[in-house]
C-alpha positions as CSV (number, residue, x, y, z in Angstrom):
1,X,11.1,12.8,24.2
2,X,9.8,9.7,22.2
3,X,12.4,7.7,20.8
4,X,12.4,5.1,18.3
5,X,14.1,3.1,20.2
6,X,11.1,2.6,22.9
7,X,8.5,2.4,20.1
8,X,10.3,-0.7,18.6
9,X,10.4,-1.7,22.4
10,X,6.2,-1.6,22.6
11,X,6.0,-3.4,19.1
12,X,8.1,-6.7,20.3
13,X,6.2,-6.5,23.5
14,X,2.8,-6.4,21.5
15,X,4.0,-9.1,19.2
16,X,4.6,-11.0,22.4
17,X,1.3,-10.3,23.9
18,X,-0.2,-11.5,20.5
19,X,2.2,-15.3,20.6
20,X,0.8,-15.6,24.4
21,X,-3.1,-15.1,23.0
22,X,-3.2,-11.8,24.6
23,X,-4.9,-9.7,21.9
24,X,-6.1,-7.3,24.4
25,X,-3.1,-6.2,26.0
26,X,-1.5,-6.1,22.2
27,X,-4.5,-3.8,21.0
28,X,-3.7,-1.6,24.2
29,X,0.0,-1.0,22.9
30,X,-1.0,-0.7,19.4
31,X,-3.4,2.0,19.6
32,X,-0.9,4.0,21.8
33,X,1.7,3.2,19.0
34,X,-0.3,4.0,15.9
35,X,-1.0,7.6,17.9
36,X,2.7,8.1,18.5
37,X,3.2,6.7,15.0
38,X,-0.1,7.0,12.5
39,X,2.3,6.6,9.1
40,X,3.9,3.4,9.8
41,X,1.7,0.7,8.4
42,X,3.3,-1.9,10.0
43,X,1.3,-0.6,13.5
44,X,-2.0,-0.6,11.5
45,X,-1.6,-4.1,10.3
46,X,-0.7,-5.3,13.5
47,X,-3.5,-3.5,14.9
48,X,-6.2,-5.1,12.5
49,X,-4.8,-8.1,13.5
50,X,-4.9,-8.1,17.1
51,X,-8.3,-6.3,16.8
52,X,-9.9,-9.3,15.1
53,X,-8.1,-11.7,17.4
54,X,-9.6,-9.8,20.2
55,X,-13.1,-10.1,18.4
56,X,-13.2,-6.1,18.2
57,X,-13.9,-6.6,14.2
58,X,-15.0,-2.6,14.0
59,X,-11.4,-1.4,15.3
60,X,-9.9,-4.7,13.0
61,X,-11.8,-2.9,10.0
62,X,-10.7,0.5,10.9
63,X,-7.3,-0.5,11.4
64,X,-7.4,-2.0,7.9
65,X,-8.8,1.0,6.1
66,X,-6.3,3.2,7.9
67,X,-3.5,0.8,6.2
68,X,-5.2,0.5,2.6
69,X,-5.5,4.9,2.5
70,X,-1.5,4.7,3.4
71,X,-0.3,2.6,1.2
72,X,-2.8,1.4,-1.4
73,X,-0.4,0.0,-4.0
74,X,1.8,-1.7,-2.2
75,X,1.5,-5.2,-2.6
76,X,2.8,-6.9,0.7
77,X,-0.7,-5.2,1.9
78,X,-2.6,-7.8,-0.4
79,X,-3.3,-9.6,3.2
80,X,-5.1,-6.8,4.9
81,X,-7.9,-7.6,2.6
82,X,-8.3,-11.0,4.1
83,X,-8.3,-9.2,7.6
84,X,-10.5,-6.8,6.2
85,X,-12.8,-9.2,4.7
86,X,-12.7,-11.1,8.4
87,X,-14.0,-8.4,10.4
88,X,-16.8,-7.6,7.9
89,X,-17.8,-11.2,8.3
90,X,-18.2,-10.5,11.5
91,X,-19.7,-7.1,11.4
92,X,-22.7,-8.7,9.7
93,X,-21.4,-7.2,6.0
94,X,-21.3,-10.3,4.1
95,X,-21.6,-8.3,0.4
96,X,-18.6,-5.8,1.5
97,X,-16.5,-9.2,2.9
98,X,-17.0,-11.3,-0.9
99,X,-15.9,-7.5,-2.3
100,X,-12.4,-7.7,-0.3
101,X,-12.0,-11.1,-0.8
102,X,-12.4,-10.6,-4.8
103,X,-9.9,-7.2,-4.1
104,X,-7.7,-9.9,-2.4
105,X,-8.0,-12.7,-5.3
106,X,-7.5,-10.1,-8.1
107,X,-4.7,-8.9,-6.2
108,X,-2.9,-12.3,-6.2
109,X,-3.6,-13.0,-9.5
110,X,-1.8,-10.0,-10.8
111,X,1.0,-10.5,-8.6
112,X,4.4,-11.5,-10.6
């Protein structure tokens, strides 16, 4: 049985892999984790993240979608916009990337 325990265990160790510029190998353990774990938004973000380090900017997008559908309104997600803007940079999408950059501004700007 899964525990908790060894899921927090693969998180550090992807967080790890991401300090030592190992995007790769964190990608690896964050796909298994966001399987094992698809509501924690934490694992998407990470995911995003490592995906665009790892210049994978279609996983990096779909990653950040998965995260925006979880929790839309939540505010600490104003980031994933940047990342999500990133990765349709690179995707070729300028037009969608200036749309979640202006979702990020707007964000900010109504933030307290």
């Amino acid at each position: 049985m899964w525990s908790q325990e060894r899921t927090q265990v693969l998180r550090v160790l992807a967080e790890v892999y991401l300090e030592q510029e190992r995007p790769a190998d964190a990608r690896v353990l964050l796909r298994a984790l966001a399987r094992l774990a698809p509501e924690d938004a934490g694992v998407w973000r990470a995911l995003s993240y490592a995906s665009l380090r790892a210049q994978v900017p279609e996983d990096a997008l779909n990653a950040a979608d998965t995260l925006l559908r979880l929790e839309t309104a939540n505010p600490d997600n104003a980031p994933i916009l940047l990342l999500r803007a990133q990765a349709l940079r690179a995707l070729g999408r300028a037009a969608e990337a200036q749309d979640s950059l202006n979702r990020y501004l707007q964000w900010r700007s109504d933030a307290p």
